[in-house]
VEXKOL-129733 format. One line per 10 residues: number of its first residue (from 1); their letters; for each residue x, y, z of N, C-alpha, C, O. Coordinates in Angstrom, 1 decimal. Layout:
N
NUM) A) X Y Z X Y Z X Y Z X Y Z | ... .
//
This chain:
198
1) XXXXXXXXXX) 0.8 -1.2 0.0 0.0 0.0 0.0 0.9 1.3 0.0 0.4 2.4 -0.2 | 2.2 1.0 0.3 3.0 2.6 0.6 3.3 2.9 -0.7 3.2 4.0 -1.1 | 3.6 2.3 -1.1 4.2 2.5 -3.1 2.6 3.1 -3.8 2.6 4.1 -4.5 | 1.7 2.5 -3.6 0.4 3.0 -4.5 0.3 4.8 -5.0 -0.1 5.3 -6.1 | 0.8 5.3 -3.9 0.4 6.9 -4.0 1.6 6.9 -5.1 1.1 7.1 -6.2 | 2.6 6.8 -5.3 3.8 7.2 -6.2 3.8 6.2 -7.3 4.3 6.6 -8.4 | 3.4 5.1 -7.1 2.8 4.4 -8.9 1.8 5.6 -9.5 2.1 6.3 -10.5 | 0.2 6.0 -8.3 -0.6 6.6 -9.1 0.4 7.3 -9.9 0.6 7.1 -11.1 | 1.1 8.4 -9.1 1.8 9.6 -9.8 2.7 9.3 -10.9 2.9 10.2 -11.7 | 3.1 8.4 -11.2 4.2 7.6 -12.4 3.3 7.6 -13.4 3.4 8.2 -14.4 .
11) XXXXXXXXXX) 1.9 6.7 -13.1 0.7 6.4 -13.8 0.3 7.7 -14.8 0.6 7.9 -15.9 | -0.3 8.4 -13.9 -0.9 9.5 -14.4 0.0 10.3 -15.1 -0.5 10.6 -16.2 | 1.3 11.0 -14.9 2.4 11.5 -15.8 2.7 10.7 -16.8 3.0 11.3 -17.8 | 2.7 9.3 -17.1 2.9 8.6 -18.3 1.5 8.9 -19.1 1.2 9.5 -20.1 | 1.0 8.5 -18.4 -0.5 9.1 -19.4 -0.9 10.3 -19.6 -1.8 10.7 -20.4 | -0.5 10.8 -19.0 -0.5 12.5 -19.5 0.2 12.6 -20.3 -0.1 13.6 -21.0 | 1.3 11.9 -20.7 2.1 12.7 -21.8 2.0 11.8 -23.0 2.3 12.1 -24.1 | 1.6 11.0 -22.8 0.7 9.8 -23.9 -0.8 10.3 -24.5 -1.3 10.0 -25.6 | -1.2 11.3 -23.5 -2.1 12.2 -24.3 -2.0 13.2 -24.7 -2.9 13.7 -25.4 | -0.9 13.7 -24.3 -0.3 15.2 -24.5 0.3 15.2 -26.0 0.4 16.1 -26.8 .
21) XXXXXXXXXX) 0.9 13.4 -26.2 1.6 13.5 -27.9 0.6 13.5 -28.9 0.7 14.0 -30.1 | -1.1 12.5 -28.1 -2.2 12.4 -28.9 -2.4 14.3 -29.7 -2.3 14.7 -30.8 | -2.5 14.9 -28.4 -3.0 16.1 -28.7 -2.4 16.9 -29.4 -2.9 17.9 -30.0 | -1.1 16.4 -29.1 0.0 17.4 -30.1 0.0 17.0 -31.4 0.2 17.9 -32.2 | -0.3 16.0 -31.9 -0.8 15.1 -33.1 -1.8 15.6 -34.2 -1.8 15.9 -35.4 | -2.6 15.7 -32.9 -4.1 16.1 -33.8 -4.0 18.0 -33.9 -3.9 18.8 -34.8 | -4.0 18.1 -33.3 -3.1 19.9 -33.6 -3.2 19.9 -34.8 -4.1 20.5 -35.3 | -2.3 19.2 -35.5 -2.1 19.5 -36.8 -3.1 19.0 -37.9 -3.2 19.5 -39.1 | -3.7 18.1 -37.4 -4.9 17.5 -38.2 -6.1 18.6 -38.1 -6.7 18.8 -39.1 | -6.4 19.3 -37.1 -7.1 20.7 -36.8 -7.1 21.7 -37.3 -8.1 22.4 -37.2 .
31) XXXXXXXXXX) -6.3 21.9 -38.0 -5.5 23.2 -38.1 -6.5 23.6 -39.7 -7.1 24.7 -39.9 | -6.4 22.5 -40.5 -7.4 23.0 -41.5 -9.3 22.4 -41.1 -10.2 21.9 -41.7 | -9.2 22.6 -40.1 -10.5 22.1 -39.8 -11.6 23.7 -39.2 -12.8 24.1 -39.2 | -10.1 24.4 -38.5 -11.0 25.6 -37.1 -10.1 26.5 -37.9 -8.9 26.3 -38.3 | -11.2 28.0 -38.2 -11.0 29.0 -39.2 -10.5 30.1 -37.8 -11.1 31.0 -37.3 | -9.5 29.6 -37.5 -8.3 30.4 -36.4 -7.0 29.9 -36.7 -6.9 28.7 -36.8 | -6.0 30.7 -36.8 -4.4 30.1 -36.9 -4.2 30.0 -35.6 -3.3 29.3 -35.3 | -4.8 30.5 -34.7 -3.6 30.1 -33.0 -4.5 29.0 -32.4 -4.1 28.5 -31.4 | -5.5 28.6 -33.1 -5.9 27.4 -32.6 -5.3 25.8 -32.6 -5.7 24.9 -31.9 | -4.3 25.8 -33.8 -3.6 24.6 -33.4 -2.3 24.9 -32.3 -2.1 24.0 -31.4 .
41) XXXXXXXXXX) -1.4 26.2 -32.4 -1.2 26.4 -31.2 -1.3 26.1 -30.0 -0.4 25.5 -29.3 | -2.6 26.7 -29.4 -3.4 26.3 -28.2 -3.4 24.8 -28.0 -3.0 24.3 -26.9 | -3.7 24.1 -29.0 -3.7 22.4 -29.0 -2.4 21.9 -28.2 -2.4 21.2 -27.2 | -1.4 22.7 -28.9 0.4 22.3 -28.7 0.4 22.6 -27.3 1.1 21.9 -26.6 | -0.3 23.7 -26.6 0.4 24.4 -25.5 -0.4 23.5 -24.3 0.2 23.1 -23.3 | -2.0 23.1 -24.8 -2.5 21.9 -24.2 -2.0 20.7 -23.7 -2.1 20.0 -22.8 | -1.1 20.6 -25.1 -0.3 18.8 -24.8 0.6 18.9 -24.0 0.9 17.8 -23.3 | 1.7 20.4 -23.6 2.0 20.3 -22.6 2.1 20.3 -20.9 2.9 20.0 -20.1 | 0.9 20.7 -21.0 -0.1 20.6 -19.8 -0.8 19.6 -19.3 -1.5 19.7 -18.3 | -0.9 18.5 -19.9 -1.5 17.4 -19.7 -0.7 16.5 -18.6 -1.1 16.0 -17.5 .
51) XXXXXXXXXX) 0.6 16.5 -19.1 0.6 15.5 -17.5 1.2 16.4 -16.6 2.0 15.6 -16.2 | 1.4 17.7 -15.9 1.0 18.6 -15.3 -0.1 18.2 -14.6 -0.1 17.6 -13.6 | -1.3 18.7 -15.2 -2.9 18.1 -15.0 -3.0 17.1 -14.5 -3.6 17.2 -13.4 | -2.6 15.7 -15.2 -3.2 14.6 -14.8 -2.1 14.3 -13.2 -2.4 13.7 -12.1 | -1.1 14.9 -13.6 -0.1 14.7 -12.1 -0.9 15.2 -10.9 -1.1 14.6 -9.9 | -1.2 16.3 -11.1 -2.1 17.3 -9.9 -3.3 16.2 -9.4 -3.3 15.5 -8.3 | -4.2 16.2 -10.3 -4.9 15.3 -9.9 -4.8 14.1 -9.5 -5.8 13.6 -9.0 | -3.8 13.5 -9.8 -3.6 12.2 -8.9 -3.0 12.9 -7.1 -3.6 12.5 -6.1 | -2.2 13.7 -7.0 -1.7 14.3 -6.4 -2.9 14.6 -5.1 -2.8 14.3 -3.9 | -4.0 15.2 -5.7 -5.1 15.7 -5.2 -6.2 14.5 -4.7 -7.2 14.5 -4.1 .
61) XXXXXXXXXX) -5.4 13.3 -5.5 -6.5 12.3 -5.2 -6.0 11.4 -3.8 -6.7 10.7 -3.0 | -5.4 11.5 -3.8 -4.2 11.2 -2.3 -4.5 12.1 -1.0 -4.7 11.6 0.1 | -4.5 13.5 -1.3 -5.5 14.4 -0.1 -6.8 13.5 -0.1 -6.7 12.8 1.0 | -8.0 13.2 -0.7 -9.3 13.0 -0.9 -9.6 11.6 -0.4 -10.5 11.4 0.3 | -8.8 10.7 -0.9 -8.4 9.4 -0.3 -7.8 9.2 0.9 -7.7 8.1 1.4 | -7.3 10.6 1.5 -7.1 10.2 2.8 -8.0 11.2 4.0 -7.6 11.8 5.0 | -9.0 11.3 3.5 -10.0 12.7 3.8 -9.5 13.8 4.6 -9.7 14.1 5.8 | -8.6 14.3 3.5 -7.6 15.2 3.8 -8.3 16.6 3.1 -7.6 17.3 2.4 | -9.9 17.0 3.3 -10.9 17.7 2.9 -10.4 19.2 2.8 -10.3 19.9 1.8 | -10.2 19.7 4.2 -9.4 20.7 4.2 -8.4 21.4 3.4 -8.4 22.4 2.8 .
71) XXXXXXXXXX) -7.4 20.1 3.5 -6.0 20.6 2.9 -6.4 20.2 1.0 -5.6 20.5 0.1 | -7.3 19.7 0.9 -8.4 19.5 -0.4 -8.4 21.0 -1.3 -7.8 21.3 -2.3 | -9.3 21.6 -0.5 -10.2 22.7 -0.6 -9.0 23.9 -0.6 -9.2 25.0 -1.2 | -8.0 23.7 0.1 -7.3 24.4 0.0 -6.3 24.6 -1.3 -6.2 25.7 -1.9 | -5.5 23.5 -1.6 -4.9 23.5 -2.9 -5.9 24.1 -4.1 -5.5 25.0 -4.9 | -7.3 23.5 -4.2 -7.6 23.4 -4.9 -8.1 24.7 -5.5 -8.5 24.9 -6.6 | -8.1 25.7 -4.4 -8.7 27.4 -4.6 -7.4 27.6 -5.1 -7.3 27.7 -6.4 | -6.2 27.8 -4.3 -5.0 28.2 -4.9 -4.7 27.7 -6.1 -4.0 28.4 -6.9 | -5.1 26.6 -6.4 -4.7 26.5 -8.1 -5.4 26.9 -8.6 -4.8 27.6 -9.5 | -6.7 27.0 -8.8 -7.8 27.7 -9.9 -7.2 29.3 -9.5 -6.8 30.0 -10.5 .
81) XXXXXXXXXX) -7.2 30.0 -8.3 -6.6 31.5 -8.0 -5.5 31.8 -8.8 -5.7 32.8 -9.5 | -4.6 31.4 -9.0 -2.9 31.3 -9.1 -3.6 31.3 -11.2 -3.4 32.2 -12.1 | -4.1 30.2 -11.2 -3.9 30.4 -13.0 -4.6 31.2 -13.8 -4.4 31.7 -14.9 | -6.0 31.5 -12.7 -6.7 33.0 -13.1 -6.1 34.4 -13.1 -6.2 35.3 -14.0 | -5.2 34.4 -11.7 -4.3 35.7 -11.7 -3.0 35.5 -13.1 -2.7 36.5 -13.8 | -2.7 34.8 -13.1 -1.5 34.4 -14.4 -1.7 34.5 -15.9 -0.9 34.9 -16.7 | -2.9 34.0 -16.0 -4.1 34.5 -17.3 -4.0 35.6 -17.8 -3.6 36.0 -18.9 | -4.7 36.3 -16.5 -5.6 37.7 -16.6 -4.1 38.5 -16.6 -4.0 39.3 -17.5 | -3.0 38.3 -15.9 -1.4 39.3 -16.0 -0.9 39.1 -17.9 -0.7 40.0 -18.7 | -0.9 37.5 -18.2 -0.5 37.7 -20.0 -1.7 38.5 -20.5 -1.6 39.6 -21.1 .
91) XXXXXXXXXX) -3.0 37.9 -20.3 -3.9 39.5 -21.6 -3.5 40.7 -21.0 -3.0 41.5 -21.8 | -3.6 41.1 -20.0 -3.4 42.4 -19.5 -2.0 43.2 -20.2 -2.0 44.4 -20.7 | -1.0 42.1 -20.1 0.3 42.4 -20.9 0.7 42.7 -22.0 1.8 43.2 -22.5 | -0.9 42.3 -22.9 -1.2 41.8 -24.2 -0.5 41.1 -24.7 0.4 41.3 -25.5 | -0.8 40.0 -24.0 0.2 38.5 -24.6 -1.0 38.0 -25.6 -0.6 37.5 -26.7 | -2.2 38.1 -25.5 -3.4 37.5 -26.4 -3.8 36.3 -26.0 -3.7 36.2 -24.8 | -4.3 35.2 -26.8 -5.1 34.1 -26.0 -3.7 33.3 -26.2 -3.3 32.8 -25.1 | -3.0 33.0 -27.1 -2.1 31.8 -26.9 -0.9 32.5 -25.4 -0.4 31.7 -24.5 | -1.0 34.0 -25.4 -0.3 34.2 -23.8 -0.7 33.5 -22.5 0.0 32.8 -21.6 | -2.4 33.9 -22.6 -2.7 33.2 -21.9 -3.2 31.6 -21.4 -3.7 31.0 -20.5 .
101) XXXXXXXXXX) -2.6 31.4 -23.0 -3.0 29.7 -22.7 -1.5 29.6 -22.0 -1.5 29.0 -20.9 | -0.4 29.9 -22.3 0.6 29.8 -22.3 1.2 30.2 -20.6 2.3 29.8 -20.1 | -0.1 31.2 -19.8 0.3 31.2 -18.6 -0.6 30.5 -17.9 -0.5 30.6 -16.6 | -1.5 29.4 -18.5 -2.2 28.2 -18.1 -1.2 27.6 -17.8 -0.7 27.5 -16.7 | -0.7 27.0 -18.9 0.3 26.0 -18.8 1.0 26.3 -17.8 0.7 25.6 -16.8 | 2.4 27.6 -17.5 2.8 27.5 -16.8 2.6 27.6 -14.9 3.4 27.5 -14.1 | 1.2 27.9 -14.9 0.4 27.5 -13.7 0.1 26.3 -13.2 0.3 26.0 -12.0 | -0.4 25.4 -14.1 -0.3 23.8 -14.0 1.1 23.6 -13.5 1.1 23.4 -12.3 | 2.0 23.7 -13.9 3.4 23.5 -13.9 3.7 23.5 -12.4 4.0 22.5 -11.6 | 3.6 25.1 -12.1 3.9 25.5 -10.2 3.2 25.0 -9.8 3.9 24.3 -9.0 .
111) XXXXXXXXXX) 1.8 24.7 -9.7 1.1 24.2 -9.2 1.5 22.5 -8.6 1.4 21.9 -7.5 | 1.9 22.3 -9.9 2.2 20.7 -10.0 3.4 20.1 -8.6 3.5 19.2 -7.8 | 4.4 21.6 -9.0 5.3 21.3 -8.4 5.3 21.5 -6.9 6.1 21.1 -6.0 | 4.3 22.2 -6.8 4.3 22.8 -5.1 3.7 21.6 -4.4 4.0 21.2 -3.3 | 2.7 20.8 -5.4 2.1 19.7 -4.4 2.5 18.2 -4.2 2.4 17.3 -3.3 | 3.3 18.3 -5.7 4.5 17.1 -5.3 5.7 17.7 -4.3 6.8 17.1 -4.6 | 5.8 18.1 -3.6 6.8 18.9 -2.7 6.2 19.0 -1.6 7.0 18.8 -0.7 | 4.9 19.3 -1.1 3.8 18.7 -0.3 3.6 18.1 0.4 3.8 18.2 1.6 | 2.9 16.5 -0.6 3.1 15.5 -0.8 4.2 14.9 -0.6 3.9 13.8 -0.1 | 5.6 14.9 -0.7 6.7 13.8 -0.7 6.7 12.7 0.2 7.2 11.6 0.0 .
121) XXXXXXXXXX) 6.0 13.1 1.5 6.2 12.0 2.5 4.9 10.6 2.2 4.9 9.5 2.6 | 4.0 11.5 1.2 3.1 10.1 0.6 3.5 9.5 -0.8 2.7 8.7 -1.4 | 5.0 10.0 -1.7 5.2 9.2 -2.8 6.1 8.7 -2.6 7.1 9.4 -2.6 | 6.5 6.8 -2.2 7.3 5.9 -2.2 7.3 5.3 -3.6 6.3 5.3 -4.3 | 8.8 4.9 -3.9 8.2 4.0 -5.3 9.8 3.1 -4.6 11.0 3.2 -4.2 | 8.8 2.1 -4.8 9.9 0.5 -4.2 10.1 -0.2 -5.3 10.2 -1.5 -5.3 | 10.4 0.6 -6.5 10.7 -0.4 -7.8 10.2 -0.8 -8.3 9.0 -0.8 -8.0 | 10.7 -1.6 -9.8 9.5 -2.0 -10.9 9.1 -3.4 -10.8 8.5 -3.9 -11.8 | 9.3 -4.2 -9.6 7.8 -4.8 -9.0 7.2 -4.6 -8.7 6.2 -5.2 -9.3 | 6.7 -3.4 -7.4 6.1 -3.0 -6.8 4.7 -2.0 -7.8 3.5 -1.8 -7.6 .
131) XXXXXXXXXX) 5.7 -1.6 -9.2 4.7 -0.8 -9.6 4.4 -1.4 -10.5 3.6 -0.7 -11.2 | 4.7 -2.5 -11.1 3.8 -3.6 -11.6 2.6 -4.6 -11.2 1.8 -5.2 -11.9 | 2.9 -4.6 -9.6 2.0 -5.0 -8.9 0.9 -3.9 -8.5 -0.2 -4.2 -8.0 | 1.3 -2.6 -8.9 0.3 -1.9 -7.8 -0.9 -1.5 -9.7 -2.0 -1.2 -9.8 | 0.2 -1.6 -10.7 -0.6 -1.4 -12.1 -1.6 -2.2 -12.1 -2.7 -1.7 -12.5 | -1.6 -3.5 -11.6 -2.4 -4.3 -11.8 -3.4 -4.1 -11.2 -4.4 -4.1 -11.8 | -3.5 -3.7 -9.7 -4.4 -3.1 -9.4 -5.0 -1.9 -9.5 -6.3 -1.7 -9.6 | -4.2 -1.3 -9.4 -5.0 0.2 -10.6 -5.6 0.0 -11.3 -6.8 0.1 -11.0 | -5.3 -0.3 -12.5 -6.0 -0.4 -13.5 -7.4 -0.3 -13.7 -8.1 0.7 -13.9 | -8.2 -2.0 -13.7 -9.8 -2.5 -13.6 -9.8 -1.3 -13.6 -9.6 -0.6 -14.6 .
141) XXXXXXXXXX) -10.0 -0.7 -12.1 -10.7 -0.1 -11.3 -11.2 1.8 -12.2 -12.2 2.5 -12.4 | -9.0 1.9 -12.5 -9.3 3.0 -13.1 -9.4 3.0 -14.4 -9.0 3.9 -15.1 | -10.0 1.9 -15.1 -10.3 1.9 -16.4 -11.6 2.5 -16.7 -11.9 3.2 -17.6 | -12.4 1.8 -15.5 -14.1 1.9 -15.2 -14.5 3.4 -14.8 -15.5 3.9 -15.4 | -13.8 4.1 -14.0 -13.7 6.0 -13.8 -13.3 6.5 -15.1 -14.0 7.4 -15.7 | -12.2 5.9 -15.6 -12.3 6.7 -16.8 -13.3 6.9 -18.1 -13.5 7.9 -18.6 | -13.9 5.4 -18.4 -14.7 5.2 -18.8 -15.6 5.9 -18.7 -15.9 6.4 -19.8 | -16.4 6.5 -17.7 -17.5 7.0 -17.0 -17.0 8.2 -17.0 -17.7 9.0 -17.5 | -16.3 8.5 -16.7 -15.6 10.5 -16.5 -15.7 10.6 -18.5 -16.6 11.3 -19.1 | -15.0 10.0 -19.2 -15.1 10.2 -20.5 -16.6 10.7 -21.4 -16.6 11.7 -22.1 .
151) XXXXXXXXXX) -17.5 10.0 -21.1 -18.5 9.6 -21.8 -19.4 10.6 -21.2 -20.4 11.0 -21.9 | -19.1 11.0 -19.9 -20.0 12.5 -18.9 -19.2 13.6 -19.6 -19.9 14.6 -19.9 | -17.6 13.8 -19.9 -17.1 14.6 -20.4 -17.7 14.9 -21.6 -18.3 16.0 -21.6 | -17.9 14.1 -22.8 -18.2 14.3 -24.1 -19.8 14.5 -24.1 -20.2 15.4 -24.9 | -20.7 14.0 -23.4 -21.9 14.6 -23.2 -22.3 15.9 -22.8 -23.3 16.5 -23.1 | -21.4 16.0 -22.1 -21.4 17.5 -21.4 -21.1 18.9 -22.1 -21.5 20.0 -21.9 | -20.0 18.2 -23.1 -19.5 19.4 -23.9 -19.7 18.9 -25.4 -18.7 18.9 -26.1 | -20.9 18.5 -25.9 -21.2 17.7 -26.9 -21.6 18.8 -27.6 -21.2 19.0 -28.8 | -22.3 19.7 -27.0 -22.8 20.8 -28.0 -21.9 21.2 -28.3 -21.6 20.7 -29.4 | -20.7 22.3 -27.6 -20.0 22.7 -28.1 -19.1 22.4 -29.2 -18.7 23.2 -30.0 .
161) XXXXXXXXXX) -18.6 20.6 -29.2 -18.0 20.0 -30.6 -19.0 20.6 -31.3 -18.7 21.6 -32.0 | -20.5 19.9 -31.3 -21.5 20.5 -32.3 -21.0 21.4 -32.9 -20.7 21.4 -34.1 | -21.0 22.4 -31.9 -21.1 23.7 -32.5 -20.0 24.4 -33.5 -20.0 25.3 -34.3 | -18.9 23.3 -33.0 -17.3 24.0 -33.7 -17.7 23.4 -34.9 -17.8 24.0 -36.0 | -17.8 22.3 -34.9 -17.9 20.6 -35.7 -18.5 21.9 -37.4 -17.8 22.5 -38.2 | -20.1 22.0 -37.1 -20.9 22.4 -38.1 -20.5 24.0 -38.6 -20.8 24.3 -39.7 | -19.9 24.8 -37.9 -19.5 26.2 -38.2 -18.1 26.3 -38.6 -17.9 26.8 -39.7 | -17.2 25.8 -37.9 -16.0 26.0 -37.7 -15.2 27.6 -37.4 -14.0 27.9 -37.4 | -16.4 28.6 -37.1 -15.7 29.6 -36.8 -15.6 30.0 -35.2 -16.4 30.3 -34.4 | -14.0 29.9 -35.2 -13.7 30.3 -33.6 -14.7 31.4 -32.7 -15.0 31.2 -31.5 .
171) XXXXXXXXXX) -15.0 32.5 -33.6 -15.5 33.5 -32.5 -17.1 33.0 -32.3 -17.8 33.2 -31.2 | -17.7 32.2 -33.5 -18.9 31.6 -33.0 -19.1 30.5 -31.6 -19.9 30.6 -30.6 | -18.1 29.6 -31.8 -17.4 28.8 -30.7 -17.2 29.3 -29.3 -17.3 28.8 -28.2 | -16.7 30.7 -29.8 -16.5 31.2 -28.2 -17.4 32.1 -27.7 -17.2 32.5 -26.5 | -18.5 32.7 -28.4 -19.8 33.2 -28.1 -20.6 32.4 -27.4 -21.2 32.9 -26.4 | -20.8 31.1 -27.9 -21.8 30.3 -27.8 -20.6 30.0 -26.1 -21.1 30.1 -25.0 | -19.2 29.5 -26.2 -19.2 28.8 -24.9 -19.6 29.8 -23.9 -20.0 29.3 -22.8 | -19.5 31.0 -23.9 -19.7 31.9 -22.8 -21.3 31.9 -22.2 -21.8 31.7 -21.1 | -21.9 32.2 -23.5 -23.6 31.7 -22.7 -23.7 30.9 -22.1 -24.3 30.9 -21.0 | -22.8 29.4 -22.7 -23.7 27.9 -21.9 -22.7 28.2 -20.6 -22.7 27.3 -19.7 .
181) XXXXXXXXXX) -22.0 29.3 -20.5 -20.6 28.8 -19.3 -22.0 29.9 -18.2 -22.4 29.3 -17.1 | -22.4 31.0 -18.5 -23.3 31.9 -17.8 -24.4 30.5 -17.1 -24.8 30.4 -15.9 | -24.6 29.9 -18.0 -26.0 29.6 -17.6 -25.5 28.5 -16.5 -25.9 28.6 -15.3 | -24.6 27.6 -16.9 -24.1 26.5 -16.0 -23.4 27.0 -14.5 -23.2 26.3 -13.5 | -23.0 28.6 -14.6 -22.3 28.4 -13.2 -23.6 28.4 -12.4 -23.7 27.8 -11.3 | -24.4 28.9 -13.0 -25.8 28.5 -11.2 -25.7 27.3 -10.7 -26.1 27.0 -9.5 | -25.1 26.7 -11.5 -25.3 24.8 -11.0 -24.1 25.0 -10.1 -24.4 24.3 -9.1 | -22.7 25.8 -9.8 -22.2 25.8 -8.5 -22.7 25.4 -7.0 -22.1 24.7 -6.2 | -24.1 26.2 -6.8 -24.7 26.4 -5.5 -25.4 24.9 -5.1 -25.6 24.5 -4.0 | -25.8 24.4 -6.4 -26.6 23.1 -6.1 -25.6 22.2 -5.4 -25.6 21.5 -4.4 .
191) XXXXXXXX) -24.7 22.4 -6.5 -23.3 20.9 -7.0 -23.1 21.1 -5.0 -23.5 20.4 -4.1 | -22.3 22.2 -4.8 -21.7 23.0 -3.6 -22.3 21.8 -2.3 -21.9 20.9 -1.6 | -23.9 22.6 -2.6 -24.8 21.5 -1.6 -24.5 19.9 -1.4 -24.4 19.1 -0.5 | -24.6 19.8 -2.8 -24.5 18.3 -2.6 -23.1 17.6 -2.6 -22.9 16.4 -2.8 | -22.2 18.6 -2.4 -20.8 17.9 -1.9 -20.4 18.1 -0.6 -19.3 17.7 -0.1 | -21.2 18.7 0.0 -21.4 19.2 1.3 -22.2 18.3 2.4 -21.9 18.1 3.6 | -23.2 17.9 1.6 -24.6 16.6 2.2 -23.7 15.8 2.5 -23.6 15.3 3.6 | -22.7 15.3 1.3 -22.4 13.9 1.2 -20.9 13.9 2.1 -20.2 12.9 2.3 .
//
């Protein structure tokens, strides 16, 4: 059980960056698809953010799994805080949207790094038995989450493909995401409640 927390993290950074080459891939397959040039860009600056991303969140899944709620709640403001303020400093700078994807990314990054530094005293890795033995158990389990996070992902932002899919113009794309983003934060107060009940 002591190796599990530092396989997840091996896990999820391998697969982050196994999706990060997917995405850097299709970037280019994009590119004549979405009537924007910085949008294959954005793609590239995504792919390096991915296992970033998927690191945090394993990271975060280790607080949550040890109902470490608090120190939860706490990361988790400072990272959404930290890449908002970092965002909003590249347009302000007029860096433009690839600035600001680009102070995304390097927000993921600190972020990543502050919580693996955190964290150290929960990532053991006892070698490539141990993390062969702990894959095996991982896996099933997180094949079945992924499955189900995917399939809620793509339904959830299904319109949106829609909407890129049949137009292909960027500023339509980002008109329309801002409405459905207006209308969806009400669901904060509900969601709020019921992570609160439970």
């Amino acid at each position: 059980m002591e190796s599990l927390g530092g396989s997840a993290l091996v896990f999820a950074l391998a697969t982050g960056g196994i999706a990060g080459l997917v995405l850097f891939a299709t970037s280019f397959l994009m590119a004549d698809h979405v009537n924007s040039a910085e949008f294959p860009i954005l793609l590239r600056l995504q792919a390096l953010q991915m296992p970033f991303n998927l690191g945090s969140v394993s990271l975060l899944g280790l607080l949550q799994g040890d109902r470490r709620f608090r120190s939860l709640s706490v990361f988790t403001m400072l990272q959404s805080l930290g890449s908002i303020a970092m965002v909003a400093g590249a347009l302000a700078a007029g860096g433009g949207i690839v600035g600001a994807m680009a102070a995304s990314v390097a927000a993921a990054a600190i972020g990543f790094v502050l919580l693996t530094l955190s964290r150290k005293e929960d990532l053991h890795f006892a070698g490539t038995s141990a993390l062969s033995l702990d894959f095996r158990r991982l896996v099933p389990f997180g094949l079945q989450l992924t499955v189900t996070s995917a399939l809620s992902t793509v339904l959830y932002q299904a319109d949106l493909v829609l909407v890129s899919a049949l137009t292909g113009d960027a500023t339509i794309v980002g008109i329309y995401a801002l409405a459905v983003f207006s209308t969806r934060i009400l669901w904060i107060i509900p969601g709020s409640i019921s992570v609160t009940t439970y």
